[in-house]
N, C-alpha and C positions, 0 to 999 in steps of 0.2 A: 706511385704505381708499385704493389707488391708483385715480383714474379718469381714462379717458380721454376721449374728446370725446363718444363714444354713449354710456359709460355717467353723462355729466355731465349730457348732454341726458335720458336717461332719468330720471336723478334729480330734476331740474327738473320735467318733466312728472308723474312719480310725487307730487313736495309740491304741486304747484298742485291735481291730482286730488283730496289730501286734502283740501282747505283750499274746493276747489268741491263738496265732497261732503257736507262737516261746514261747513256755514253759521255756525255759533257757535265753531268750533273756536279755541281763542288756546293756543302754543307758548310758551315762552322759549326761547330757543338751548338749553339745557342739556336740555331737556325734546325739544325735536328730534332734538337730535343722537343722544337716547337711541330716539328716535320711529324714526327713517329710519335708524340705524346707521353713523352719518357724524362726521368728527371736529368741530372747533369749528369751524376753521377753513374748510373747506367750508360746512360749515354754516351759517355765518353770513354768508360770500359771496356763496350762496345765495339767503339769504331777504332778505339784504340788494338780491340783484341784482333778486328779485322786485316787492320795496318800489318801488326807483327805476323796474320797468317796471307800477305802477300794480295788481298785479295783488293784493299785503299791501299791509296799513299797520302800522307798527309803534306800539304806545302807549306813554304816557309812561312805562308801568312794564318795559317794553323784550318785553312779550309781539307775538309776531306773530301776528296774524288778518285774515282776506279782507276786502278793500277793499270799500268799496261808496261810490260816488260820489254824492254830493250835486249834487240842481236843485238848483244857483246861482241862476240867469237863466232861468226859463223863459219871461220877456216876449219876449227878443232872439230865442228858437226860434216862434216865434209866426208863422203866415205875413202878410207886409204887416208885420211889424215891422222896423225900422230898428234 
């Protein structure tokens, strides 16, 4: 699959969609690539680009699924907290 920059972006937006839509959903690259119709190397560029913009996490057994952020520090968001 050759893509260019709208239908890269399309792609992008398309896996975030899944992955906001299926709460529980977890991929491996191979399972993706077969998911979305993309080769590996997109693929994993991809979900790898998503990882680093917070939006996957990737786990130790290399599946990808939606991020969900942890209270750290809920004392410091506290108003009149230092």
């Amino acid at each position: 699959m050759t893509l260019n920059q709208y239908s890269l972006e399309a792609l992008v937006v398309r896996i975030q969609i899944e992955f906001l839509e299926r709460p529980t959903l977890r991929l491996t690259l191979p399972e993706a690539v077969q998911r979305f119709g993309i080769d590996k190397t997109t693929g994993g560029a991809v979900l790898d680009a998503l990882v680093d913009a917070g939006v996957l996490a990737k786990t130790r057994g290399g599946a990808y699924c939606r991020f969900f952020p942890r209270n750290i520090d809920r004392a410091s968001r506290r108003p009149g907290a230092s």
